[in-house]
VMD Tcl script that draws the C-alpha trace (Angstrom):
set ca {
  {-39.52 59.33 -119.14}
  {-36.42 58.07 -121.10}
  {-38.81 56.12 -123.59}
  {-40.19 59.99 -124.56}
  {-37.15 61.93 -125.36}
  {-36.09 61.84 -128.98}
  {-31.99 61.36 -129.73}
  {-30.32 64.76 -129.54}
  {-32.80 66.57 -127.63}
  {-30.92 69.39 -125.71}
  {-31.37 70.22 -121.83}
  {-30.96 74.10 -120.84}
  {-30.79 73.55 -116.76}
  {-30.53 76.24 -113.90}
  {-29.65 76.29 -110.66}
  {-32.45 75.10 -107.93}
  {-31.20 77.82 -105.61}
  {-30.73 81.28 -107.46}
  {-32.30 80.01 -110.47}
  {-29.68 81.16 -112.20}
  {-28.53 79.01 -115.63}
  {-25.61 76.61 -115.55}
  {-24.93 76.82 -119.65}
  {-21.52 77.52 -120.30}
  {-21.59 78.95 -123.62}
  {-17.68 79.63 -123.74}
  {-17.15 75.45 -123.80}
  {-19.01 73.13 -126.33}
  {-19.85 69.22 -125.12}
  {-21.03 67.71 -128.20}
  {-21.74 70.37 -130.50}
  {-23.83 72.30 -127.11}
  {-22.96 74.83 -124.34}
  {-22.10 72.10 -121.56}
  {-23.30 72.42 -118.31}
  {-21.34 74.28 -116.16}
  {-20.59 73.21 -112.34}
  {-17.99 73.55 -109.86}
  {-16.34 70.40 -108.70}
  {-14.83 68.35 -105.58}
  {-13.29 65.24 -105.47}
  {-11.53 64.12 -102.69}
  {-10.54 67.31 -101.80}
  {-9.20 67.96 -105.72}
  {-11.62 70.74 -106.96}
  {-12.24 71.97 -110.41}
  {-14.79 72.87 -113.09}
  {-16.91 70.06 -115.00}
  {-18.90 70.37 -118.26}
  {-21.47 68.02 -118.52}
  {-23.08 67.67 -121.70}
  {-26.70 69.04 -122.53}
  {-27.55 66.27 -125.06}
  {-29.90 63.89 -122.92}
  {-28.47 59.89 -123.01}
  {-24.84 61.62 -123.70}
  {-22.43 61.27 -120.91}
  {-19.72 63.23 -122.60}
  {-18.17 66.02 -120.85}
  {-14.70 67.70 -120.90}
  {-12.91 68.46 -117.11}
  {-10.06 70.38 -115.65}
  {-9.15 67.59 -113.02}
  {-8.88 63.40 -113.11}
  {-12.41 61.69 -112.50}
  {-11.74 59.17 -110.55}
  {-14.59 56.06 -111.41}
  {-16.57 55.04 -108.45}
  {-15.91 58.02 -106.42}
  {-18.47 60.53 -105.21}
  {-18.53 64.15 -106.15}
  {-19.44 67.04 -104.98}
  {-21.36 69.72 -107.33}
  {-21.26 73.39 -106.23}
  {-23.23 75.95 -108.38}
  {-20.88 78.52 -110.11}
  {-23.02 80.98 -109.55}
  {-24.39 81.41 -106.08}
  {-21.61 78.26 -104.67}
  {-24.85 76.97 -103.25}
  {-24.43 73.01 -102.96}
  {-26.50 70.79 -105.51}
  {-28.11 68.21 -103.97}
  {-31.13 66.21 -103.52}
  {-32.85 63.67 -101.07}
  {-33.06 60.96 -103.46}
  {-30.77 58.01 -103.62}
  {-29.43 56.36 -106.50}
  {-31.48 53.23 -107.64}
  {-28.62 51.62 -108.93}
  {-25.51 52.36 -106.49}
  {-27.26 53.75 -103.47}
  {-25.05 57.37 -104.15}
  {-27.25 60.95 -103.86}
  {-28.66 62.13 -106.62}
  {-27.76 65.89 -107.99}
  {-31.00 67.91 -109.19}
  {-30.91 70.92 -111.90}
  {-34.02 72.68 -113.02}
  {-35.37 72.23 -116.54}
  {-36.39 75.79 -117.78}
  {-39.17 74.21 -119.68}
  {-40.36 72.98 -116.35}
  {-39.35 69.73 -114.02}
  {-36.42 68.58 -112.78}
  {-33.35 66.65 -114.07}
  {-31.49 64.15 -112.02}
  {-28.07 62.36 -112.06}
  {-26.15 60.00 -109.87}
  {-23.34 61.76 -107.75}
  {-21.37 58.34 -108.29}
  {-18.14 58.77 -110.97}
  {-19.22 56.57 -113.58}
  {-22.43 55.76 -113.04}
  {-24.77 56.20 -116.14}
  {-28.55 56.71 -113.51}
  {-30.58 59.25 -114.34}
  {-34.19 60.43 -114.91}
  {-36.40 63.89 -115.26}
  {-39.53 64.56 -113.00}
  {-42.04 66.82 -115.56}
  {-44.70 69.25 -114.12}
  {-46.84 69.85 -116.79}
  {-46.09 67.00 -119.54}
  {-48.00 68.99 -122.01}
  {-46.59 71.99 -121.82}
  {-43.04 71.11 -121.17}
  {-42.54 67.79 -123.60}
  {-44.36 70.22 -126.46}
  {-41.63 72.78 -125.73}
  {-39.18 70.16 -125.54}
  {-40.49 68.32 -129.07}
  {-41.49 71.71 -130.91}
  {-40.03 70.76 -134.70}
  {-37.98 73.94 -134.83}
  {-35.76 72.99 -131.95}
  {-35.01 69.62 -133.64}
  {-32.33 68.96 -135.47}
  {-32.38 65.46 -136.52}
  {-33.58 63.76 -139.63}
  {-37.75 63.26 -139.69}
  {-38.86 60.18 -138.49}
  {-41.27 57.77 -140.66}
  {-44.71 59.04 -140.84}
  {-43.99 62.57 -140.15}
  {-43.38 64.84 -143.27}
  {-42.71 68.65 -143.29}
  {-45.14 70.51 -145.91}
  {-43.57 73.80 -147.31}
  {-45.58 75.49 -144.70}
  {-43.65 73.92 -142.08}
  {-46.64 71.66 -140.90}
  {-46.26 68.07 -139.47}
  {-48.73 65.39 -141.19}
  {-49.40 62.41 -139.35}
  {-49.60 59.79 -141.51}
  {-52.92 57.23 -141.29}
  {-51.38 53.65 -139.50}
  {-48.48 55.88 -137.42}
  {-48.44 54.74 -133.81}
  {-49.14 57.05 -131.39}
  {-47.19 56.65 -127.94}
  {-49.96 57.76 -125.46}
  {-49.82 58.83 -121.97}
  {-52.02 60.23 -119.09}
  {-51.99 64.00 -119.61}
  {-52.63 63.95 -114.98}
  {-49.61 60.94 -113.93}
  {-47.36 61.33 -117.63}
  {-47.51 57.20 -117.61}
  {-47.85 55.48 -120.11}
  {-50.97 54.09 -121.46}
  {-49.94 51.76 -123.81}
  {-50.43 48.20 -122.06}
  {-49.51 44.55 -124.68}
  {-49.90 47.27 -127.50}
  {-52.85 48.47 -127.05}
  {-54.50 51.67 -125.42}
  {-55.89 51.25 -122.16}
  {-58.54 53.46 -120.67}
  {-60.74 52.67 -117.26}
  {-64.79 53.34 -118.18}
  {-67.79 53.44 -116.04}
  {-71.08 53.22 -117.03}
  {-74.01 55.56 -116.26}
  {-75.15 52.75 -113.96}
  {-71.99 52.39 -112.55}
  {-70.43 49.75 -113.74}
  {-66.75 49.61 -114.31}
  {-64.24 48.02 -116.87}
  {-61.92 48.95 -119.30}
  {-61.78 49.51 -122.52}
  {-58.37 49.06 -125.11}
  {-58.15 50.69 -128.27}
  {-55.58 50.59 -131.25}
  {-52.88 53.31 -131.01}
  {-52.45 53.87 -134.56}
  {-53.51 56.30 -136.36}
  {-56.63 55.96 -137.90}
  {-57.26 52.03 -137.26}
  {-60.45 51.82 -134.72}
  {-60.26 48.41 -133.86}
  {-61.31 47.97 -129.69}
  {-62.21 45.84 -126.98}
  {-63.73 46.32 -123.57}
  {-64.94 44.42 -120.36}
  {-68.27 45.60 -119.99}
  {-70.74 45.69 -122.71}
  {-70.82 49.01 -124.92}
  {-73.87 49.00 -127.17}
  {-72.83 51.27 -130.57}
  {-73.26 54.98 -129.83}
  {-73.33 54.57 -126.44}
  {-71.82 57.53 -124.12}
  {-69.85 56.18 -121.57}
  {-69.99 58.05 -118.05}
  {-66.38 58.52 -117.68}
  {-63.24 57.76 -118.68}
  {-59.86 57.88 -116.23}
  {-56.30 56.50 -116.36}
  {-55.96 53.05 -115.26}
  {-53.16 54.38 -112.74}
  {-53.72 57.72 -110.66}
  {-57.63 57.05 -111.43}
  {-57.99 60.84 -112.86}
  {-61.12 61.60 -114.85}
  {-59.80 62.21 -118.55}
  {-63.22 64.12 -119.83}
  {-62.25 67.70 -120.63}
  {-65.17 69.44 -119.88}
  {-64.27 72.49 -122.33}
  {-64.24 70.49 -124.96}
  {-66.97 68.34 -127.48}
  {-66.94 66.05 -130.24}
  {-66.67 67.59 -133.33}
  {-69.63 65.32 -134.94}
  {-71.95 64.30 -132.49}
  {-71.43 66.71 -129.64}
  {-70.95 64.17 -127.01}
  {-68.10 65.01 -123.99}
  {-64.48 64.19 -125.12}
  {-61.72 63.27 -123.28}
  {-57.86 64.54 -123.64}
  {-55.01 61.99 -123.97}
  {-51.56 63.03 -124.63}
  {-49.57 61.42 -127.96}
  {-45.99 61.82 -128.82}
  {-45.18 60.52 -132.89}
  {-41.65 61.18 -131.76}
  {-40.49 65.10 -132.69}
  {-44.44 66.35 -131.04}
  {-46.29 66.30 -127.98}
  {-49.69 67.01 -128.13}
  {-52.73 67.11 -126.78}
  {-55.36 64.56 -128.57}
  {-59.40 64.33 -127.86}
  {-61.70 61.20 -128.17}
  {-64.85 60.99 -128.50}
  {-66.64 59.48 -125.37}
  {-69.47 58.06 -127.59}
  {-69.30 54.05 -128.82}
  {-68.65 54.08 -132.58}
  {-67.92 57.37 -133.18}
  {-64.71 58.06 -134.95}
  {-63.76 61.56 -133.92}
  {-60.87 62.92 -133.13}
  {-59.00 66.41 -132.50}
  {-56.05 68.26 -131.58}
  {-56.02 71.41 -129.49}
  {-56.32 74.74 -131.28}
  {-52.63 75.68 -130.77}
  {-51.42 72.28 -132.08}
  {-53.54 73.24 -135.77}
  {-50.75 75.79 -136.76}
  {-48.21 72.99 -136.74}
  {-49.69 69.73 -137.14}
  {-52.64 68.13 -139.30}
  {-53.50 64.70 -139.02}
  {-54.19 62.22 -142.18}
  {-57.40 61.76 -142.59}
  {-58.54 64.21 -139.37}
  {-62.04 63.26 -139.73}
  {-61.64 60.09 -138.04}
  {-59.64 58.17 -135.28}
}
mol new
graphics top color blue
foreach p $ca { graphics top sphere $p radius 0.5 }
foreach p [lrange $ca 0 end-1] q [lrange $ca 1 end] { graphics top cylinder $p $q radius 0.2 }
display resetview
């Protein structure tokens, strides 16, 4: 999930036990309450503060780290061990789980030293719209996203959209392009790739799709989930729509299609209209 999270995003983390929070407010790590945990190594124990800014691996210590050395990770809380069954990819060392408290898990390698890490997400909707709201961010804007003096994002017309399967969170971006699996009403399967920008509706598919054609379904081309939200229609012709999830970097959102050949509309979910409006909304 690493190519999702936006530089200086912070991580409030609990403990998977008493579900109690490990944010030490008294100590800053970079600018943030660090994360506080009791620590052991090689018998030396002490009190680590790991920082809360995701891709930092500051953190501030009351005894040596020694680099290549395992520790051990009590919670200050409840004492309760952190652990995990997973094993370091890289160095073969357990992996240490927190809780997110916008939902999912963050892991990191045991091993002094080494940099492994990665976050398991729940719900990616919920929790990466939490995690991208603009309010929490405090970074500069990125290009193509402009704050109105109503506080509302405007996607810009030609901004790429990084999209993902709402069901697995992977990505479907494949050599640039947004791929989607289709099936025909008689049953025939392929797969169709459209731009991910913004308002540019150039596409391709396998199978033939005469204009204004309704396609039977369409699913991610990985966990093989149906992506047709069946609460929700095209806004022009009335045809089903299916849900995709975008980021444009500081938002997650929700983002329908319509399942109709040709037709060039797209929305946003109703609680995504208070802060965002798209370029141009009347068309994908």
């Amino acid at each position: 999930m690493e190519e999702l999270l936006y530089d200086f995003i912070s991580l409030n983390v609990k403990c998977p036990v008493c579900k109690k929070s490990f944010m030490g407010k008294e100590t800053l790590v970079d600018g943030k309450p660090g994360i506080k945990l009791n620590i052991e190594i090689s018998k030396n124990k002490g009190t680590i503060y790991l920082s809360s800014i995701y891709e930092s691996y500051n953190y501030r210590c009351d005894i040596e780290l020694i680099k290549g050395e395992i520790a051990k990770f009590t919670c200050p809380n409840c004492l309760s061990e952190i652990t995990s069954k997973i094993e370091c990819e890289d160095c073969n060392a357990q992996m240490i789980s927190f809780l997110l408290d916008i939902g999912g898990k963050a892991n990191i390698c045991s091993r002094i030293g080494c940099k492994s890490h990665f976050l398991e997400i729940d719900d990616i909707s919920s929790t990466l719209k939490k995690l991208y709201h603009l309010g929490d961010f405090k970074g500069p804007l990125p290009e193509g996203i402009e704050e109105t003096g109503e506080s509302k994002e405007i996607i810009e017309s030609g901004t790429y959209l990084h999209t993902y399967c709402p069901h697995c969170n992977k990505s479907l971006i494949e050599k640039g392009l947004v791929k989607l699996k289709i099936s025909k009403e008689n049953e025939e399967i392929g797969f169709i790739f459209l731009s991910p920008y913004l308002n540019v509706f150039t596409s391709k598919s396998t199978v033939v799709l005469p204009e204004e054609h309704v396609v039977g379904d369409i699913k991610c081309f990985h966990c093989n989930t149906s992506l047709i939200d069946k609460n929700e229609k095209c806004g022009e012709c009335g045809s089903p729509a299916a849900k995709i999830a975008v980021s444009a970097r500081t938002k997650f959102i929700d983002f329908y299609i319509c399942s109709k050949k040709g037709c060039r509309w797209h929305g946003l979910d109703e609680d995504d209209l208070h802060d965002i409006e798209l370029e141009d909304s009347l068309e994908w």
